[in-house]
N, C-alpha and C positions, 0 to 999 in steps of 0.2 A: 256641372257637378252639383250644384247646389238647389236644382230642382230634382236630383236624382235621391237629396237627401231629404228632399220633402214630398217625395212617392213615400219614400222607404217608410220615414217618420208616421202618414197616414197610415202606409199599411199596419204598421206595428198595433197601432191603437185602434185600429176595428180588425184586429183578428183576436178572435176569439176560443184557440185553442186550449189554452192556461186556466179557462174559468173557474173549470168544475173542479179542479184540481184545488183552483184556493177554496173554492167554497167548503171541500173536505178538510184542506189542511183548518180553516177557521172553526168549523166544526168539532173536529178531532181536538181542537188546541182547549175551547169551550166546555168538551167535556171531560177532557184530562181535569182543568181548573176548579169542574167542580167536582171532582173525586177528590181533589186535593184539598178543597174545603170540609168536604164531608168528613174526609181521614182527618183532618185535626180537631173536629169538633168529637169527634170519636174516638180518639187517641187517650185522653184521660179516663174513661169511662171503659173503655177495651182494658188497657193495662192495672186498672185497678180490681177489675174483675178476676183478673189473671193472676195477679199478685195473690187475691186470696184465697183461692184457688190452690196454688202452688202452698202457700202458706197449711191451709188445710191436710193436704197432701203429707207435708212435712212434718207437721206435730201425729197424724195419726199414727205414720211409718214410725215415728220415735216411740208412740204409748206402747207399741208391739214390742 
């Protein structure tokens, strides 16, 4: 039994079907991380545009 768990144990760790899969999940997680840097470095600079903007909008529609 116990050399049957040390086939098994080798097998697991030189099979290499799972790789490519981490490699994307690491990938994928990497560049989520930095959209989500990018979004908050952009986040006050978007919404304040937008504010005046809106704001703009707002006093013209009322001088009519």
């Amino acid at each position: 039994m116990k050399l049957e768990c040390k086939k098994a144990f080798k097998a697991f760790l030189s099979c290499e079907d799972g790789a490519v899969t981490v490699d994307w999940v690491v990938l994928t997680a990497a560049v989520a991380g930095l959209a989500m840097m990018v979004a908050a470095m952009l986040e006050p600079v978007l919404f304040d545009s937008a504010a005046t903007g809106i704001t703009g909008v707002i006093q013209q529609a009322a001088q009519r």
